[in-house]
N, C-alpha and C positions, 0 to 999 in steps of 0.2 A: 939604663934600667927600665924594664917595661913592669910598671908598677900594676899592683892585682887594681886598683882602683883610684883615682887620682878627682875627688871631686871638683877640686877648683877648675882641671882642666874639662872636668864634664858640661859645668854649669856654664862655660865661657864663651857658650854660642848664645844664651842667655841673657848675659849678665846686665846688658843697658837696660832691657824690659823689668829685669828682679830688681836694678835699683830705681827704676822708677816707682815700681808696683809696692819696695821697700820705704820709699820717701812719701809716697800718697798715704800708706798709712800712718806714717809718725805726725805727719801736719794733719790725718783727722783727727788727734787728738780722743780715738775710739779705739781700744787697743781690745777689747774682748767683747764678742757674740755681736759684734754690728754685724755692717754690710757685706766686708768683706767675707766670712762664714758665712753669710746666705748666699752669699753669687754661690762662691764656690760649691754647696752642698745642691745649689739648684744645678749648676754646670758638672756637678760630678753623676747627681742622678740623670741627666738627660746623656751623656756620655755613655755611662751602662744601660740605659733603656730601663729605670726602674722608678718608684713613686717618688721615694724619700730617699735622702744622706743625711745625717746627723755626725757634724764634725766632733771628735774626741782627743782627749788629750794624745793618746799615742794606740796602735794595735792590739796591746796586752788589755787596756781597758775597752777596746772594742770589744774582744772576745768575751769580756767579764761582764760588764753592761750585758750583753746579748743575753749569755746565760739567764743572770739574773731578771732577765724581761720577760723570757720564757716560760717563766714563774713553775716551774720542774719541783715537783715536790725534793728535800735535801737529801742527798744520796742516791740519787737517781742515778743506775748507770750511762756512759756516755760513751760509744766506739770512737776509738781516737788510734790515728796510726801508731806505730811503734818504733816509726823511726822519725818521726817532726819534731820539729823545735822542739828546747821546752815551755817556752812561751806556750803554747796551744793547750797541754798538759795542766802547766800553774793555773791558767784561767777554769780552766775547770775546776778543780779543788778552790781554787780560791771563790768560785761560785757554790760550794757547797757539795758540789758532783762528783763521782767516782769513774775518774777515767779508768777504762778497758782497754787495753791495746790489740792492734789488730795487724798483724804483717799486710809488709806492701809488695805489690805489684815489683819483681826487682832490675825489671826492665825499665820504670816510670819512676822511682821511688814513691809512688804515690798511694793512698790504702787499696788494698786489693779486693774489690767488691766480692770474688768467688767466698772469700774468708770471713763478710760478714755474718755468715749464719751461724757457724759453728764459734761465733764470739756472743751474739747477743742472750739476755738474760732474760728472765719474767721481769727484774727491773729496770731494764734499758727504756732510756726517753728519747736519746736524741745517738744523730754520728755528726760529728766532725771530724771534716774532712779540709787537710790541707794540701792545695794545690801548689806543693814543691816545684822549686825552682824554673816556675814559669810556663808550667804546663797544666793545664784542668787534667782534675780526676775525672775518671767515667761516669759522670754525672749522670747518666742514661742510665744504668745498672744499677748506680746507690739511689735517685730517686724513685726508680721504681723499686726497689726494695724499701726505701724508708714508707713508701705511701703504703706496701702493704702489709707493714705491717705497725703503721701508725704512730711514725718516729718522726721528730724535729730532724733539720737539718739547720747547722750554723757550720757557715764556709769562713777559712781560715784561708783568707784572699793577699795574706802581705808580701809574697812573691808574686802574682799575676793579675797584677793590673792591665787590662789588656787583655788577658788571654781568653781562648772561647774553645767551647765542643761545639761543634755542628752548629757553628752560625752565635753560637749564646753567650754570652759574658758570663766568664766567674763572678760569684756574688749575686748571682740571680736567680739559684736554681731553688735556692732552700729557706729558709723563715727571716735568714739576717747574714749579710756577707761581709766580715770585717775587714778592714787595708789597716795597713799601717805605712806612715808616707816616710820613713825614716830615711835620712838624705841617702843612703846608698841602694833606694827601691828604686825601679823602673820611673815611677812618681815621687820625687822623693822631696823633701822640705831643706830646712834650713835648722833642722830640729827634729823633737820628736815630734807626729803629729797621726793623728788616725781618722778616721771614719768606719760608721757601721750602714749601708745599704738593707733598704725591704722594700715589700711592696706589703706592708701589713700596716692598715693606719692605725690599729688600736696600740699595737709593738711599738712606731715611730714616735707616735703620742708618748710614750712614760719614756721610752728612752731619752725626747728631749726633757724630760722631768729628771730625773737619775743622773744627768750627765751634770745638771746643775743644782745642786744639793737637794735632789726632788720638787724644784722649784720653776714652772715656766713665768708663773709672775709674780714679783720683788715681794720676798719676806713670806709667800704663803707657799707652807710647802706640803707635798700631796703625797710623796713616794719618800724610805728612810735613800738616800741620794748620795753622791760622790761629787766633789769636783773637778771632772774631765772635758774641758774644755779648748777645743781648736781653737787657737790664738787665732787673731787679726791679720798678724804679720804672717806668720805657717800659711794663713789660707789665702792672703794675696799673695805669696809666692807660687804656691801651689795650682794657684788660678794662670798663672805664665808656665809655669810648667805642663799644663792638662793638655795646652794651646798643642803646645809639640810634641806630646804623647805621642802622638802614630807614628811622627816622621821618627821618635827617636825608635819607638818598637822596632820598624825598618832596618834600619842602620843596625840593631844588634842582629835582625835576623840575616843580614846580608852578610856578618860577623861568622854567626852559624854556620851557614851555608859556606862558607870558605874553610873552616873548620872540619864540616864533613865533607869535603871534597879532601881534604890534605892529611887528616889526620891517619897515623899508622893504623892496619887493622888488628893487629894485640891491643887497642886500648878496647874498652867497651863504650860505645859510643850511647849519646842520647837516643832516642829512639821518637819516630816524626812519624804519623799518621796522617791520612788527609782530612780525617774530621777533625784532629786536635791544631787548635794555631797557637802554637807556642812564644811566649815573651820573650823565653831565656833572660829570666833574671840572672841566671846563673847554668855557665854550662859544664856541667857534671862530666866527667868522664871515670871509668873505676880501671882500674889498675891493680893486680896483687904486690906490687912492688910501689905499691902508690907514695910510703916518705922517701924510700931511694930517688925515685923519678923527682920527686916536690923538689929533694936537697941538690939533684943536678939542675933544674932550672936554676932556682937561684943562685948555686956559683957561677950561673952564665947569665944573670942578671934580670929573670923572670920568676916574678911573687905569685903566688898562688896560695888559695886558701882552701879549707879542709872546711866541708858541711854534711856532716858533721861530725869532729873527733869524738866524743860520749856518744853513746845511745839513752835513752833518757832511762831506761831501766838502772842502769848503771851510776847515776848520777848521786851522791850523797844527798841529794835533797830529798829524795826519793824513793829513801829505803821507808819500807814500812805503808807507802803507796802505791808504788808500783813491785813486781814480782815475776817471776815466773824466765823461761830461756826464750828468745826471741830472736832465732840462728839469722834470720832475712836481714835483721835491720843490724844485727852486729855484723857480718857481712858489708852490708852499703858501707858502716861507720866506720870500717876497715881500710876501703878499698877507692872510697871516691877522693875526687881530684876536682876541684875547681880552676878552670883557665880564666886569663883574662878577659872580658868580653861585655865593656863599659861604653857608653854613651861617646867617651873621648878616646877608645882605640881606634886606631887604623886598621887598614888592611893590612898595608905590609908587616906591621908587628903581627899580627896572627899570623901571615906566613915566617915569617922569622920564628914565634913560638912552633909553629907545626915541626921547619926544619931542624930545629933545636930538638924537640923528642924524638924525630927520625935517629938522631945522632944520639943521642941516649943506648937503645936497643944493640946498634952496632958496636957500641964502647961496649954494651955488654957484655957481647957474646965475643968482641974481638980477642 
């Protein structure tokens, strides 16, 4: 069985540095907002090239904090793609905001800059923008459309840690760039765990206020606050895993690259630019036959996941918020195909996967 994700075999090249990094915090007897949360948030801003990191309990309160720092007066529109998570959506509403949805790009799944115009309102504040599965959006096109026409930007960074246009880190382009280090990211923890990125001191300031019950010193509290706090233990693992970020980036993308060298040309492939440097958290392929193909892997013993089956339009949560036909992202939510393409795959299993959907197509048509 070539499993969609197998963390224990991911973390395994790891694992004497995690139980060290895991036993050093239990004997300091310091389990929240010590040292280990400041290495880390200093070692994670100098990694992306930015001021500040503020560790948070997990991604969804990254994105929700940010809003909320923002200070966007309630109900302020918000461009938000039409086919992201729902995670990216709920943080908005749960900020008080009204997301807008915008089709994406359906070669990138990414928002599609040409489509911002004909979405924004007299009361749009801000776009968020999520850089799906390990690729940046054309950050060049939305920041210069947000600067002209005087919109925030809050990046929705929990697939592309790592990833850059033209030289730049995601999470550096716009007012606050969220991660979430959920153990099956690129970065991933032992747990939930998140951080929000800026280079805005006055931003950084309340956020670490809000993230501890509006409090940065004991009992006097300044901002009405949440308690979303990076544990001790998330951020000294996470400080071993930062170590090997690049070498592990590599190794997925040398995944990639075998991938688009083998894979059939009826699939629809990722699509690689030379200014985009891609993480591939996740390598998308679409398919119109995409649960036939999923149900023939696995009787021959390869898991693959779906990102994603709903479109958020569609969602029960979401009647009465969101609305309207959105043919791009029901499309993608149709059609894509997640292969394996984890920290602890091989080569030879991608070529095993690639030769396995050759033999699909020919059972087809046989």
């Amino acid at each position: 069985m070539i499993e969609y994700e197998n963390l224990a075999r991911s973390n395994q090249a790891y694992i004497a540095e995690l139980e060290d990094a895991a036993t050093r915090v239990i004997r300091s007897g310091w389990y929240v907002l010590g040292q280990e949360v400041s290495a880390f948030e200093a070692e994670f801003a100098h990694y992306l090239g930015v001021k500040h990191c503020i560790g948070v309990a997990n991604g969804l309160d990254a994105l929700i904090l940010s809003f909320e720092a923002l200070d966007m007066p309630k109900g302020s529109d918000v461009l938000v793609a039409s086919n992201t998570y729902i995670a990216t959506i709920l943080a908005i509403v749960r900020a008080g905001l009204r997301p807008v949805l915008v089709e994406p790009e359906i070669e990138t799944f990414n928002i599609d800059p040409a489509k911002l115009g004909t979405a924004i309102t007299a009361n749009t504040r801000a776009i968020c923008v999520t850089h799906l599965f390990g690729k940046s959006c054309r950050m060049d096109a939305i920041r210069a459309f947000a600067i002209e026409r005087g919109l925030k930007i809050v990046e929705d960074c929990a697939q592309s840690h790592g990833a850059k246009l033209a030289g730049q880190m995601t999470g550096t382009f716009g007012e606050a760039g969220c991660f979430s280090f959920y153990p099956t990211k690129n970065l991933g923890a032992a747990g939930d765990a998140g951080a929000i990125v800026t280079n805005d001191d006055t931003l950084a300031d309340r956020l670490r206020h809000t993230r501890n019950y509006g409090s940065k010193q004991k009992y006097v509290n300044e901002y009405v606050g949440i308690n979303s706090r990076l544990d001790e233990m998330q951020a000294a693992l996470l400080r071993v895993k930062l170590r090997h970020l690049d070498a592990m980036t590599q190794h997925k993308r040398a995944l990639a690259d075998t991938y688009l060298s083998l894979l059939p040309t009826w699939l629809t492939l990722p699509r690689r630019l030379a200014d985009e440097y891609d993480v591939f958290h996740i390598f998308g392929v679409r398919y119109s036959r995409r649960d036939q193909l999923r149900q023939w892997l696995l009787e021959r013993g390869i898991k693959t996941e779906v990102h994603y089956p709903i479109a958020p339009h569609r969602q029960k949560a979401m009647v009465g918020i969101l609305s309207g036909d959105w043919p791009i992202a029901d499309q993608l939510h149709s059609t894509e195909l997640s292969l394996p393409i984890s920290v602890g795959h091989t080569f030879e299993e991608i070529q095993d996967i690639c030769n396995t959907i050759h033999e699909f197509k020919h059972q087809l048509y046989a």
